[in-house]
N, C-alpha and C positions, 0 to 999 in steps of 0.2 A: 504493500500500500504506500501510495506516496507519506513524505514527510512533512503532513501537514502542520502536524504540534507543532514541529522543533523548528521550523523556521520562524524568522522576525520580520513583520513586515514594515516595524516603525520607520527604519531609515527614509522608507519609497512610500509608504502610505498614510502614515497619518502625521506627516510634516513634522520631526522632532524639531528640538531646538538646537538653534546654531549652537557650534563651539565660538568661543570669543579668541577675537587676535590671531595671532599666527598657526596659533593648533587649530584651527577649524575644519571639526573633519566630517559634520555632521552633512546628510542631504539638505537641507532647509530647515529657517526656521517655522515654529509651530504657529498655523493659522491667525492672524490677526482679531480680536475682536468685533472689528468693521467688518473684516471679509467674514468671519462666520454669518452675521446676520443679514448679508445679502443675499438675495435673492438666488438661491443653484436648482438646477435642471439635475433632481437624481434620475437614476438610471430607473427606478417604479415609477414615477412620473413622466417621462419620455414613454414606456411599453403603454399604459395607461390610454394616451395619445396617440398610441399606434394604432392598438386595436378599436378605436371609436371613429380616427378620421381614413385609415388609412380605404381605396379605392378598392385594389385589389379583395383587399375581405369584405366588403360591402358585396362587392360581383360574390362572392362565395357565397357569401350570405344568402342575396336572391337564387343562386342558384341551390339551394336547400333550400329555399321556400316551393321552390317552383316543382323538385322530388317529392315533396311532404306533399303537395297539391296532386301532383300524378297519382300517388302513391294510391290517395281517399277514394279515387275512379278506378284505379285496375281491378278489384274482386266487383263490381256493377255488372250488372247484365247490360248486354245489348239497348239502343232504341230498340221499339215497339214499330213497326210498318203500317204503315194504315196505305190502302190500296182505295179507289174509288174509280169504278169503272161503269160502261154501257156495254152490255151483252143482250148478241143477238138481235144486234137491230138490224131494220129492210133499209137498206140501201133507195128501193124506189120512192118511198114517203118518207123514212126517219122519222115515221110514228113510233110512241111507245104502246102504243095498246094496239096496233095492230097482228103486229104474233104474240100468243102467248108465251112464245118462251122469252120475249123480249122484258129485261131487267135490267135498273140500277141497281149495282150491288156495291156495298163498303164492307171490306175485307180485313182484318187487325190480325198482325200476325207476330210473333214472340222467337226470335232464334235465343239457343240455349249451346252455349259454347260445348267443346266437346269434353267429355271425362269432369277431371278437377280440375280445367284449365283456371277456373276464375281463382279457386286458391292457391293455385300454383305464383302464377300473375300477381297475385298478392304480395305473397314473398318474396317474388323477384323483383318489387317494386319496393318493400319493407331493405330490401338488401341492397339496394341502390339509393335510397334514402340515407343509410346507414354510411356509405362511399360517401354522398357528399358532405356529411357530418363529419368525417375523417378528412374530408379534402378542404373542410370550413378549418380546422385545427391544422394541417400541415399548411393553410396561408399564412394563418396568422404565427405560426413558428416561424416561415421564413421571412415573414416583413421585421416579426423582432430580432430576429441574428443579423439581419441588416442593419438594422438602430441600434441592436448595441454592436456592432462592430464600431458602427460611427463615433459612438458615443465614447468608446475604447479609446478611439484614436485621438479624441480632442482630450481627452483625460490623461493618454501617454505624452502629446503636444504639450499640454500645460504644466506637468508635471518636471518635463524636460526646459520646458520655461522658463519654470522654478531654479531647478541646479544651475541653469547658465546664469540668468542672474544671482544668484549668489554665491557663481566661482567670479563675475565680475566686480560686484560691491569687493571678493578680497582683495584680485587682483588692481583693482582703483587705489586698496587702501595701501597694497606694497608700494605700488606704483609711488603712492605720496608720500609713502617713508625711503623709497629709490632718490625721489629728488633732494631730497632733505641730504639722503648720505652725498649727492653728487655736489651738491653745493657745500658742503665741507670735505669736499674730495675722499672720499671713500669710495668714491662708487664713478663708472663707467659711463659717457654716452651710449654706447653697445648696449648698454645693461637696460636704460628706459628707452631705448627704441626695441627692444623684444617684446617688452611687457606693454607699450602701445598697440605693436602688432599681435600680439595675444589676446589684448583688449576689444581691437577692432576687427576680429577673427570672431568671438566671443558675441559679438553682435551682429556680425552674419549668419551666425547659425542661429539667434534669437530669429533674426528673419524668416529662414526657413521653419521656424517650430511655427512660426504665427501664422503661415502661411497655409500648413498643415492642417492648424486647428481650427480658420475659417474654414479651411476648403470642405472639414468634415461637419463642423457647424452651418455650413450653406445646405447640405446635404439634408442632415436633420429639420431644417427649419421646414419643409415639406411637409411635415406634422407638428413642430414645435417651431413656431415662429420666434419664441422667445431663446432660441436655443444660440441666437446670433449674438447677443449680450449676454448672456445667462452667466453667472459663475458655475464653477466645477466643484463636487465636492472633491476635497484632497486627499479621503480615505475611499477606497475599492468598493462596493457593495459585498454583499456573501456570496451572490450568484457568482462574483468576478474573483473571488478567495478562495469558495472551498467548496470541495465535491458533495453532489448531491445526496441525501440521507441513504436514497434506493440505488444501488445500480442495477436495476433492472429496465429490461426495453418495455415500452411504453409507445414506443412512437408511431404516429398517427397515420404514418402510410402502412404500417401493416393492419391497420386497422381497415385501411381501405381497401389493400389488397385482400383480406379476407371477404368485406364485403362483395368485392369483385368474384373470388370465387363461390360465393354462396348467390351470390344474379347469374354465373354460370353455370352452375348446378339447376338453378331452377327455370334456366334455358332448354337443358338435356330431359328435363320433365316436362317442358312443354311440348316438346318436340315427339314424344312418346305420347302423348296425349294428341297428337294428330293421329293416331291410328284408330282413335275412336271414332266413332262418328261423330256428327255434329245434329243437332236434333232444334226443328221449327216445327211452334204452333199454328194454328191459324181458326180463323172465327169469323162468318162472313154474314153478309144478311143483302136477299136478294127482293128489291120493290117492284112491284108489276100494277101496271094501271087496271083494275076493276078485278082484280085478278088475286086469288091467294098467293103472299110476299114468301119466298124461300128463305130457308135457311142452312147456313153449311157449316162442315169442321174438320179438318186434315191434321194429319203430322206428314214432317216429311224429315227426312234426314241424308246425311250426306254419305256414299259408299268410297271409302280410300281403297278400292281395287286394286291399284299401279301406285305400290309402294314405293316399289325401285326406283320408279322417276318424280318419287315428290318428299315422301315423308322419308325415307331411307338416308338420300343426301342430307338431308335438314338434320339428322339426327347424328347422323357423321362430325356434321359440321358444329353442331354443340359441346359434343363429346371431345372434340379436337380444342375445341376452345375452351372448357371447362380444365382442361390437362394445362393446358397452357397456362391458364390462372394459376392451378395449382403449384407450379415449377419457379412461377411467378413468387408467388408468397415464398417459398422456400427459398428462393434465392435471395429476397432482401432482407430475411431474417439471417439468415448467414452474411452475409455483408455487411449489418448493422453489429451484428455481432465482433465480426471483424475488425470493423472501425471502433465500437467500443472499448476493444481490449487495444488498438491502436492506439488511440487518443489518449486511454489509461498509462500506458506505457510513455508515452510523451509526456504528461502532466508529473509521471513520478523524475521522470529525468530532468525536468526542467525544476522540480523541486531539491532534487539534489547538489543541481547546478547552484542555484541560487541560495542554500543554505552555506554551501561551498564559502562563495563568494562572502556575505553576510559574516558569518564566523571565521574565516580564515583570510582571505586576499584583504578587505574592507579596512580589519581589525590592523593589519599590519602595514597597512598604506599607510592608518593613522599615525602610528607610530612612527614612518619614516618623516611625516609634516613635524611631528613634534619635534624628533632628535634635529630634523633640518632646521626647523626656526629659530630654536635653542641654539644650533649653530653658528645660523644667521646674526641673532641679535649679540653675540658673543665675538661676530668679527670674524668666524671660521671658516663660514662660508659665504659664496656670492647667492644674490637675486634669480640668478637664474636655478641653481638648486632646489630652492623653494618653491623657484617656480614648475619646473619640472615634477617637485613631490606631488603641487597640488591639481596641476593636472592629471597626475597619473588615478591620483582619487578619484577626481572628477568622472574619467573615461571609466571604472571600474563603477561606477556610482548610474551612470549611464547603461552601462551593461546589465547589470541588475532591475534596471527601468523597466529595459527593452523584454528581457525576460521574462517579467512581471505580467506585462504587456501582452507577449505570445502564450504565457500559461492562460491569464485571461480569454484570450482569442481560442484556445482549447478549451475549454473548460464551456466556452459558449456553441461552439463545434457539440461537445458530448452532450449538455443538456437538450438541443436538439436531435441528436441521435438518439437519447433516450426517453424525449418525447415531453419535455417539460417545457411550460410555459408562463409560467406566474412563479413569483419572488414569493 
């Protein structure tokens, strides 16, 4: 099982607090007061928004109103026929009372499907019902792996925001302790033209994060408009931390591929229900001018003689499809399976990675800032030292982000592989 306990994720997620002066070896400092009480776009409030405005699930939606509607009519019988005719009339006058077989008659007749086709039809309309209730849930999973991917992304952007500006507040404030020693000659030209260009490097990549976190913020505001100004919260959600209580599959297209195979099934039953007959009433009543009025009553029904060339293929052809569903289901339940134990496997190495890093690389970078600064302010060493310790932090402090970042992006991967959709 991944190493969920034993990792920390203060550094990268819930903004600890700087280190002061030259030891600072911490990701950022801890959330502002101001910034807590504004206004942030969490990641349940974004899904929230997804599933109410988004387009596609609305179409899902009517399209499961529209099955639930089929559904109510497939076990109905037939209309009723009503016939109204003239029999037996003369041609030479097109009187009615002059022959007496001559009649207006109205005829009502009832056809009666064949076998149990209407409760077959039922079920294979209950089962198709059933598919787009699975196909209403596998929309709205994949519009939410959308929004939080997006959402991911502006949170690793800002986050990444974060550590650049406050590897440049340090490097500003060497910077002005560089000038200090140069104008009592301690120190180099060389030495604050580095730490400028570090500086103005340091603000190029700001550029890029920000660029980043609109471009995924533009994205989002398609359902969250406010998501263009929003603040970010600084800590992960759970969904984005830590594996779901169940691992087991749940996911909504095997749901619908079962449905599928159970509408194919009840195709290979209808299909067998063509070899019955099919069976009509009828009930007539015939009007004669001055004349006693007829009356009449048939059955009639239908003979499938020539099976080979009608019900035989039809039945072929269910049966071939019904197999197909079958193979269907079983292949994306092994495939789901696959990916879940895939995804698992990713999520525990990437926790290993990052406990790595956290406890071992992080803890000993600190330590090389400390011993450098201490060297630094003692005369031992140059600006560039220092400088070199605290970026080498920074890039490790980065890496750890990014990592954060991709387990995140797994972790949203498996919960729809395994078919979850609410926090």
């Amino acid at each position: 099982m991944p190493l969920l306990k034993g990792i920390r994720y203060s550094l990268l997620l819930v903004g600890c607090a700087a280190s002061q002066g030259l030891a600072a070896a911490g990701v950022g400092p801890q959330a502002s007061e101001a910034e807590a009480l504004s206004t942030e776009l969490t990641l349940a409030a974004l899904e929230a928004q997804v599933l109410e405005k988004d387009e596609r699930v609305q179409q899902a939606q009517a399209q499961l109103e529209g099955a639930r509607a089929h559904a109510r009519a497939a076990s109905s019988l037939p209309d009723p026929e009503v016939r109204l005719g003239l029999q037996n009339l003369p041609i030479d006058s097109f009187a009615l009372d002059q022959e007496p077989m001559t009649q207006a008659q109205v005829t009502v007749s009832q056809r009666f499907p064949a076998g149990d086709s209407r409760a077959i039809a039922e079920r294979q309309a209950q089962a198709q019902v059933r598919g787009q209730v699975a196909g209403l849930v596998a929309q709205q999973q994949q519009r939410l792996r959308e929004a939080r991917l997006q959402w991911l992304r502006v949170w690793r952007a800002e986050r990444d925001l974060h550590l650049v500006r406050e590897q440049t507040a340090l490097l500003e404030t060497l910077r002005d302790t560089e000038e200090s020693r140069y104008v009592a000659g301690r120190s180099s030209q060389g030495s604050l033209a580095l730490l400028e260009a570090r500086i103005a490097q340091l603000a190029a990549l700001r550029m890029q994060r920000a660029g980043e976190s609109n471009t995924a913020r533009a994205t989002l505001a398609r359902w969250s408009p406010a998501a263009l100004n929003a603040q970010w919260p600084v800590a992960l959600p759970a969904r984005l931390r830590t594996l779901p209580t169940t691992i087991s599959l749940d996911n909504p297209e095997i749901a619908r591929a079962d449905a599928q195979w159970s509408a194919a099934q009840a195709a290979v039953a209808l299909a067998k229900q063509a070899y019955r007959p099919q069976w009509s009433v009828s009930a007539g009543y015939g009007y004669r001018e001055d004349r006693v009025d007829f009356f009449s009553a048939g059955v009639s029904l239908t003979l499938p003689l020539f099976p080979d060339q009608r019900q035989d293929p039809r039945l072929s052809s269910s049966q071939a499809n019904a197999q197909a569903a079958r193979w269907h289901q079983r292949d994306l339940v092994a495939s789901l399976n696959a990916r879940k134990a895939a995804l698992l496997a990713q999520i525990e190495a990437l926790d290993q990675r990052i406990e790595h890093y956290q406890h071992a690389v992080i803890p000993a970078l600190e330590r090389v800032v400390q011993l450098t600064s201490s060297d630094y302010e003692a005369g031992r060493s140059s600006s560039a030292e220092v400088l070199n310790a605290r970026e080498s932090i920074l890039i490790k402090q980065r890496d750890v982000l990014d990592l954060i970042a991709q387990r995140g992006e797994q972790l949203i991967a498996l919960n729809e592989v395994l078919g979850e959709t609410k926090e």
